[in-house]
Rosetta silent file (secondary structure, phi, psi, omega in degrees, C-alpha in Angstrom):
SEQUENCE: XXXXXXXXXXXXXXXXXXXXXXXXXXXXXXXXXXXXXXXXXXXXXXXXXXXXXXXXXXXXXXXXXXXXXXXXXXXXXXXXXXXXXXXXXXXXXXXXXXXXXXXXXXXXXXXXXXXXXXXXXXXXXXXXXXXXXXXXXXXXXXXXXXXXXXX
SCORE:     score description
SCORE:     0.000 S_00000001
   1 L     0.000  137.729 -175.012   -9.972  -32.085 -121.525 S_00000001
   2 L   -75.358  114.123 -169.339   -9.450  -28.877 -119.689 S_00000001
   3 L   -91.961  130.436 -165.625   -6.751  -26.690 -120.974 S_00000001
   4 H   -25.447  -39.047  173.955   -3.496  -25.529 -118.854 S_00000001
   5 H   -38.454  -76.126 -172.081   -4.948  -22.202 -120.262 S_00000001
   6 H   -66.358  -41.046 -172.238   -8.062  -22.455 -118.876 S_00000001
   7 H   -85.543  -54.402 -174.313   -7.439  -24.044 -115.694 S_00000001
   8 H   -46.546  -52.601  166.941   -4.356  -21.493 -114.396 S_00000001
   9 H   -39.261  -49.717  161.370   -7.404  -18.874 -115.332 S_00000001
  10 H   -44.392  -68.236 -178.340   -9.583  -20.317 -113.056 S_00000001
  11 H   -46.092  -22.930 -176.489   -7.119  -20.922 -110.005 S_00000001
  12 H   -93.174  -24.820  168.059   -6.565  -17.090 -110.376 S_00000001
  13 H   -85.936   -7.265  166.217  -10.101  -16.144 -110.107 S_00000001
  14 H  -103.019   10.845  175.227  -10.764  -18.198 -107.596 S_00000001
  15 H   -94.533  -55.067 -175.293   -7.369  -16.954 -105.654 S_00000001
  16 H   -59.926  -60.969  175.639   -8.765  -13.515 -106.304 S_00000001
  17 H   -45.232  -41.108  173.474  -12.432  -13.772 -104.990 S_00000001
  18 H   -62.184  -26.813  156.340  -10.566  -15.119 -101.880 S_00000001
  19 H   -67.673  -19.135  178.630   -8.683  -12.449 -101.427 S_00000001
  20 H   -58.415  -48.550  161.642  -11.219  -10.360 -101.356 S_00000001
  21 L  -101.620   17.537  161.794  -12.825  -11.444  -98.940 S_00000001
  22 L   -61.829  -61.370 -167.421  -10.121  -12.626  -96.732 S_00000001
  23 L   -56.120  -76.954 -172.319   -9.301   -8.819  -95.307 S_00000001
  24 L   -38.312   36.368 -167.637  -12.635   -8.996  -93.488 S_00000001
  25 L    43.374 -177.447 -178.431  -11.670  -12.126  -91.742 S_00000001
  26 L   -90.438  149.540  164.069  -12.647  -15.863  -91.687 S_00000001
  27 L  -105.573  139.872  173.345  -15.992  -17.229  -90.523 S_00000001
  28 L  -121.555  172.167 -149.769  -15.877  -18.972  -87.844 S_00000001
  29 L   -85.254   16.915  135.339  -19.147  -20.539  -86.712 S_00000001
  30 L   -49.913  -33.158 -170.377  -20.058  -17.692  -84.176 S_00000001
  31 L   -64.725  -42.819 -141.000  -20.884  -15.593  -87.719 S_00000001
  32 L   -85.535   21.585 -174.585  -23.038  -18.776  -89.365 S_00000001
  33 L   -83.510  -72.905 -140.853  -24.674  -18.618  -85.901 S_00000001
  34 L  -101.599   87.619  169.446  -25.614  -15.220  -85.665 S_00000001
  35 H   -51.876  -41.326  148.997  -27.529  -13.860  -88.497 S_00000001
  36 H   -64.084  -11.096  166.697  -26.379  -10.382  -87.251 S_00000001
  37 H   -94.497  -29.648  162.732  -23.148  -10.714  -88.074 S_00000001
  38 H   -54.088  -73.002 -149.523  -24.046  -12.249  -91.679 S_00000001
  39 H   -57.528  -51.050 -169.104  -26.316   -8.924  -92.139 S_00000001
  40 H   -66.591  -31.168 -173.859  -23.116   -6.733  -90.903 S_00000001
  41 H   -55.153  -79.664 -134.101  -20.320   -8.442  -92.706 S_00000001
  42 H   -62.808  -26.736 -177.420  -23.019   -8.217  -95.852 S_00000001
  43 H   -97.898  -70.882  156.334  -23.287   -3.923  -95.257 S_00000001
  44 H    42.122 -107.683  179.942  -19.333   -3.843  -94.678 S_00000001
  45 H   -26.201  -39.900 -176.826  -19.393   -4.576  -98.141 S_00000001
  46 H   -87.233  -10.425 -175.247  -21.928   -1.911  -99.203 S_00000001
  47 L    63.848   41.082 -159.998  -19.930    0.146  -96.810 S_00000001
  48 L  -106.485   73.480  170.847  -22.921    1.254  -95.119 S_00000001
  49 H   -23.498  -95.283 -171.821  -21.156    2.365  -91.459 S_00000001
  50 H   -44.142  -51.683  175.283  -23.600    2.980  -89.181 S_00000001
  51 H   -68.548   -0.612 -165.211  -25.934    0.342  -90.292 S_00000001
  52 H   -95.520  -56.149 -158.774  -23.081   -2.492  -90.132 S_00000001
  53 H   -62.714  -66.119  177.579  -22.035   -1.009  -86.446 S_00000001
  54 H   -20.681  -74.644 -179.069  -25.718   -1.065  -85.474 S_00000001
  55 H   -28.619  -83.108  178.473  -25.696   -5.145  -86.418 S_00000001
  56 H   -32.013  -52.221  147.334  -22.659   -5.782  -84.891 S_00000001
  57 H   -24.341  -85.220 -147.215  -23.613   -3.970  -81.101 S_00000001
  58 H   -44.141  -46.318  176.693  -26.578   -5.927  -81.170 S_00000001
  59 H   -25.380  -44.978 -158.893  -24.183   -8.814  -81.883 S_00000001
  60 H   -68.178  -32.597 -155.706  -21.814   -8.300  -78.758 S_00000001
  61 L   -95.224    0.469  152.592  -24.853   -9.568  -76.425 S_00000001
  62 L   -92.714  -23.478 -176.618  -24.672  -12.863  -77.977 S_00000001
  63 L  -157.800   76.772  178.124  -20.975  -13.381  -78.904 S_00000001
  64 L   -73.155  -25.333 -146.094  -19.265  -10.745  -76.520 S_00000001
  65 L  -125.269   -3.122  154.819  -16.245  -12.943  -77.106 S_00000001
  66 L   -27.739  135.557  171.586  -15.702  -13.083  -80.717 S_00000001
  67 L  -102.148  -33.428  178.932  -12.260  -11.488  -81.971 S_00000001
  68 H   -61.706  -20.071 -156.815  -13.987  -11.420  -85.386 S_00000001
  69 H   -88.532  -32.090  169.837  -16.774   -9.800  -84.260 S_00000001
  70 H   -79.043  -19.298  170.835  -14.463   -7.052  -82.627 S_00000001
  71 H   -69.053  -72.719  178.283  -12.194   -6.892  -85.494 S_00000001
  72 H     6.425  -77.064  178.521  -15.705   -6.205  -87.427 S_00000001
  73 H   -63.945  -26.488 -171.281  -16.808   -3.077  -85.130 S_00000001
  74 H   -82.877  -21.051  173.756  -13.135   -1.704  -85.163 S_00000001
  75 L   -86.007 -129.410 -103.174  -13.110   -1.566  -89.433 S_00000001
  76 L   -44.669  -72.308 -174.784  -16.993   -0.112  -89.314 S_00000001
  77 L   -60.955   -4.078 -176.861  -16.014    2.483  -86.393 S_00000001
  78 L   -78.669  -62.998 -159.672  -12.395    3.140  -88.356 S_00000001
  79 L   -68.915  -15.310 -162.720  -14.060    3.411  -91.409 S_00000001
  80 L   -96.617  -36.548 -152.377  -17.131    5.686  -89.961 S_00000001
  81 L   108.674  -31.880 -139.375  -14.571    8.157  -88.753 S_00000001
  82 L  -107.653   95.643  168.099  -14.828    7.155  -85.121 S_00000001
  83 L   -82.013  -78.486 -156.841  -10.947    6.193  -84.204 S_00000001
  84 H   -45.797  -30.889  160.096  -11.417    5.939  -80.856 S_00000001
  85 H   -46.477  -50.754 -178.526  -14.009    3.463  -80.806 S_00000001
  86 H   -86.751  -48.751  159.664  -12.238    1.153  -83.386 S_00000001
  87 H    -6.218  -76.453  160.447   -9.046    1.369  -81.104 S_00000001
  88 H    -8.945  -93.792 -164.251  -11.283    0.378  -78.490 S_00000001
  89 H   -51.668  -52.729  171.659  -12.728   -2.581  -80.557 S_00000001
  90 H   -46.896  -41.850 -153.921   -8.793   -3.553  -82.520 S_00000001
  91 H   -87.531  -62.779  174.466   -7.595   -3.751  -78.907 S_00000001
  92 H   -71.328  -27.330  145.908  -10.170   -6.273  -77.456 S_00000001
  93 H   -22.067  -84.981  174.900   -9.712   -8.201  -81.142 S_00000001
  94 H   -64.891   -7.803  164.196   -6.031   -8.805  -79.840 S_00000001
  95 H   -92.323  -47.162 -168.525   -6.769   -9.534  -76.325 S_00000001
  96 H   -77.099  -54.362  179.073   -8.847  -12.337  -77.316 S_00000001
  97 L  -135.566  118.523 -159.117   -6.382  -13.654  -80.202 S_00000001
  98 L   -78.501    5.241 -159.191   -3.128  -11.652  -79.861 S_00000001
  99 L  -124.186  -12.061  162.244   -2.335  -13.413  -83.800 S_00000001
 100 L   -75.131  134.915 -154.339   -5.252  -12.085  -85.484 S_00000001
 101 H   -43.762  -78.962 -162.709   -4.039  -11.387  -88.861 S_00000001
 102 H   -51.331  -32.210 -169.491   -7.120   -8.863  -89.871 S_00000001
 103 H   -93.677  -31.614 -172.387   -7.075   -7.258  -86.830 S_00000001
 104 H   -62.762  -62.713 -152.840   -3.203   -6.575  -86.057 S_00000001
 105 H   -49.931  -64.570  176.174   -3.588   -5.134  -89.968 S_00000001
 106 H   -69.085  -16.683  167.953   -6.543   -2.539  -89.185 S_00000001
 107 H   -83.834  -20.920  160.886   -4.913   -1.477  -85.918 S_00000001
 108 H   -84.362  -16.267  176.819   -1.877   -0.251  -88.132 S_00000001
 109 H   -73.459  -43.376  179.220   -4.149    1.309  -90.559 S_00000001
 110 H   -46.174  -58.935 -163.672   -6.085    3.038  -87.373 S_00000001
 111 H   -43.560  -66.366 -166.044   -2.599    3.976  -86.383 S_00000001
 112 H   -58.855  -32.991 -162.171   -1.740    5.570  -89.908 S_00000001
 113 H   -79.140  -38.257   98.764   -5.212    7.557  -89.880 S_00000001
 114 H    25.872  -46.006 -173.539   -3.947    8.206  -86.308 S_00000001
 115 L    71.419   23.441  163.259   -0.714    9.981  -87.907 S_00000001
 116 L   -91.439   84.634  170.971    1.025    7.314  -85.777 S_00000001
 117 H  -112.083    9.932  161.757    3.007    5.457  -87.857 S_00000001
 118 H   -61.382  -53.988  175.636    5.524    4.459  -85.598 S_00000001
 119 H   -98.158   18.728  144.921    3.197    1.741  -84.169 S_00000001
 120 H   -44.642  -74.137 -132.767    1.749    1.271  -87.475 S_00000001
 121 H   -97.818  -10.696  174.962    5.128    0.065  -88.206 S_00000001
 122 H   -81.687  -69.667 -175.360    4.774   -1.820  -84.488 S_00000001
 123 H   -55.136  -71.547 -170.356    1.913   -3.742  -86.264 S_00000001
 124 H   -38.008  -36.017 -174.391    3.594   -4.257  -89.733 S_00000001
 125 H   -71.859  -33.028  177.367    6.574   -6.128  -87.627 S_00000001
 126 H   -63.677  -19.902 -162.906    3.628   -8.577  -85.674 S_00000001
 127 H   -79.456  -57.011  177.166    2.590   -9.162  -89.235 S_00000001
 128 H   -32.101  -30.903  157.087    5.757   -9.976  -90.456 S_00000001
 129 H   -64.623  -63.021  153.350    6.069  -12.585  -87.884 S_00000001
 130 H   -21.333  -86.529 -174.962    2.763  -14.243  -88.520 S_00000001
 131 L   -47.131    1.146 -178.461    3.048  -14.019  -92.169 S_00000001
 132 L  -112.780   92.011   63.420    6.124  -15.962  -92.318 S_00000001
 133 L   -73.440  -70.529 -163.558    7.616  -18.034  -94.755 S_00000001
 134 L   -70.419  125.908  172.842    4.546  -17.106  -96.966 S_00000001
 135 L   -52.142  148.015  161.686    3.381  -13.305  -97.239 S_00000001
 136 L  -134.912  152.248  177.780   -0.391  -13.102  -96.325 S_00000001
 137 H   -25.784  -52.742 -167.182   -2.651  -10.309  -97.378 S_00000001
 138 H   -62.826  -41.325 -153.821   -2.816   -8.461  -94.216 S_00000001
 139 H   -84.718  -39.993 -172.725    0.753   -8.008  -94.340 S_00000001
 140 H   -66.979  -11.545 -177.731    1.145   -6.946  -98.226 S_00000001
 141 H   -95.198  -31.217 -164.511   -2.395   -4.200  -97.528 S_00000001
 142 H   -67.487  -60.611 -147.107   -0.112   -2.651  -94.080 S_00000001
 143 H   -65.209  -56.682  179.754    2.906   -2.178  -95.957 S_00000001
 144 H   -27.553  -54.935  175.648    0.930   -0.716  -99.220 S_00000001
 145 H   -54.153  -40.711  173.509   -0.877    1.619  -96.624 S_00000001
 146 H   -63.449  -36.010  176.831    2.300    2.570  -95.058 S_00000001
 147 H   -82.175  -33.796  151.531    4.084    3.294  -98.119 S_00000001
 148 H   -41.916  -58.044 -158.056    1.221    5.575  -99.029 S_00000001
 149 H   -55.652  -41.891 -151.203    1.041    7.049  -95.978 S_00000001
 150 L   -85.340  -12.911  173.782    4.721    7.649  -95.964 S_00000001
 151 L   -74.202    0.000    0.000    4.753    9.841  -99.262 S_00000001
């Protein structure tokens, strides 16, 4: 028999690998489609910019209509340096699904890198809405970010 010990351990390491990989969105079956979006997702992780954006492009001429796929290019171009471009990319996220979580999240972090944090703080309130009764990630990484940023 499996001990309360043992089992709460588990449930936390499997709560934790999920978060992890939660801020990068959900797959939805455009990704398990598209082997370019598996390859970008997988340098994401390695943090490998350019080669991730590169994936992702190529992506758009199969699944132009993806919000994941646009949240995707707007963290790679954020994270790259390139704000306008992940604006760009955050913005057409939220036109196709005004509620995604990951993307409302990285358009207040663009914001803060931006030295905007008024609509940083525009995004943290969309989260807040979402996110409610139960807190979800995206909203507990804006506010962390904000509360750096704000120091």
């Amino acid at each position: 028999m499996i001990s309360i010990k043992t089992f709460c351990l588990g449930l936390v390491c499997s709560c934790l690998i999920t978060l992890a990989q939660a801020n990068l969105g959900d797959i939805d079956e455009d990704d398990l489609d598209n082997p370019l979006i598996v390859e970008g997702k997988e340098l994401l992780q390695n943090e490998d910019w350019t080669a991730a954006i590169t994936r992702f492009e190529s992506a758009l001429d199969t699944t132009p209509n993806s919000a994941d796929l646009h949240n995707f290019l707007g963290y790679a171009y954020r994270k790259s340096g390139d704000l306008d471009k992940a604006f760009l990319h955050y913005d057409k996220a939220l036109e196709i699904n005004p509620d995604h979580k990951a993307a409302i999240e990285y358009l207040g972090e663009a914001y803060i890198a931006n030295g905007d944090l008024a609509n940083a703080m525009v995004q943290l309130q969309k989260l807040k809405r979402l996110c409610s009764p139960i807190p979800c990630e995206e909203l507990r990484e804006l506010e962390q970010a904000l509360e750096n940023a704000s120091r």
